[in-house]
C-alpha positions in Angstrom: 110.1 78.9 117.4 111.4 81.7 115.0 109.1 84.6 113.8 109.6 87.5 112.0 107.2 90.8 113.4 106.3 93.0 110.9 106.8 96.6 111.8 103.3 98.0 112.7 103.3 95.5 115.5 106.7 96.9 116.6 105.1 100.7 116.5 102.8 99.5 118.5 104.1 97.7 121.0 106.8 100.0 121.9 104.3 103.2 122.0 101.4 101.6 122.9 101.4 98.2 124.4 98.7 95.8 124.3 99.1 92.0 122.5 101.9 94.0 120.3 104.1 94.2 123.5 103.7 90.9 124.4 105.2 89.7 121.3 108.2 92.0 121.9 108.4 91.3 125.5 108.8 87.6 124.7 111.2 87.8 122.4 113.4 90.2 124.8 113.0 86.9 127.3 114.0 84.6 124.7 110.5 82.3 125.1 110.5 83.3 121.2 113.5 84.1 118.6 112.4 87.3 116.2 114.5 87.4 113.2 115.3 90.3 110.8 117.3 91.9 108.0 118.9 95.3 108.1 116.3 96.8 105.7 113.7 95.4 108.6 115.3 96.7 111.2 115.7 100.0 109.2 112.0 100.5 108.3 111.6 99.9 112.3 113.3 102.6 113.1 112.4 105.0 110.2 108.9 104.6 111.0 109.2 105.6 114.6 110.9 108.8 113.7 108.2 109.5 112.2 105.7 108.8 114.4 107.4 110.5 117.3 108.0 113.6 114.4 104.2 113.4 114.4 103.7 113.3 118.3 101.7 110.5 118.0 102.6 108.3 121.0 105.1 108.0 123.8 108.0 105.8 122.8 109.2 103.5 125.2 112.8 103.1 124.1 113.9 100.6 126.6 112.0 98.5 124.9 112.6 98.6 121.4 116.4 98.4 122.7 116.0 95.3 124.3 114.0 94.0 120.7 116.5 95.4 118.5 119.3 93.6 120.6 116.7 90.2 120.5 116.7 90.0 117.2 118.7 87.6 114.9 119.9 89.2 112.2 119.5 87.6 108.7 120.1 88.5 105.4 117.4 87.1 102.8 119.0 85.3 99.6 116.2 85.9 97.4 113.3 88.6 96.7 109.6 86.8 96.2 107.2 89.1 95.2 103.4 88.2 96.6 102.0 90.9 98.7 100.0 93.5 97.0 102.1 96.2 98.9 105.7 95.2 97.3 107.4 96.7 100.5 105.9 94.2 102.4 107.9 91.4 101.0 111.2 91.9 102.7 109.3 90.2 105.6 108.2 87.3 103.8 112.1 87.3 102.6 113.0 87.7 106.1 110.6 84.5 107.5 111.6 82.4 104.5 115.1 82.3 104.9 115.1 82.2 108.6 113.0 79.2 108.5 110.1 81.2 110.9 106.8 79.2 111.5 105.4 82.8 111.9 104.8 86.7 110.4 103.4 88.6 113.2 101.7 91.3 111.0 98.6 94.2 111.7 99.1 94.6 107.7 96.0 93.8 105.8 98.0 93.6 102.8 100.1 90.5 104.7 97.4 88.9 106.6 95.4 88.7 103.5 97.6 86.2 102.1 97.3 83.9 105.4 100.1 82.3 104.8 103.2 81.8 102.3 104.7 78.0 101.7 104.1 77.0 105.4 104.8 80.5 106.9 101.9 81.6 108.8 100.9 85.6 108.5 99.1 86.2 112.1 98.0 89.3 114.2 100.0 89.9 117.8 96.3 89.0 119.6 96.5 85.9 117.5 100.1 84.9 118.4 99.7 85.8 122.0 96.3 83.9 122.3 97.8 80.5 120.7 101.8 80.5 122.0 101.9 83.1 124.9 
């Protein structure tokens, strides 16, 4: 099963833990396949700079080293424009051309939608309670 986890379940997970690390920590033992593009994978890490700028949380970088090296890298062939946050659609890219069943999203303006042409926008507790 291939999904695509949006970033404020990566923040979480690797500061804080809970159903977010979950996700992560199954995809680090393959029992699920995370995909990404380099602009994901750039918004990952630009937004924890700037939490740990902020001294929000304590970063557990084992972690989001193990993810980043998880990840199958993809690069999206076309740009859909649905979410009502336009810098949100680089993940439904991302899922769509990876083929992903799932987004694993705490973004309102992503799990509004529900889903996107069979894609399925869910939160980490709702992934982990269903497939983990």
């Amino acid at each position: 099963m291939r999904i695509v986890i949006d970033t404020n379940v990566v923040i979480s997970g690797t500061f804080f833990g809970g159903y977010p690390r979950r996700v992560i920590e199954a995809v680090v033992k393959s029992e699920v396949k995370a995909c990404a593009s380099v602009d994901i994978v750039q918004e990952y890490r630009e937004t924890i700079d700037e939490v740990i700028a902020k001294g929000q949380g304590k970063l557990d970088r084992k972690v989001l080293n193990l993810l980043i090296l998880a990840l199958e890298m993809v690069e999206p062939q076309t740009h859909i424009k649905v979410s009502r946050d336009g810098g949100d659609d680089m993940f439904i890219d991302c899922a769509k051309e990876a083929k992903a069943l799932f987004i694993v999203s705490g973004d309102k303006d992503l799990l509004v939608l529900g889903e996107y042409k069979g894609i399925e926008i869910i939160t980490a507790r709702e992934f982990c309670e269903r497939y983990l």
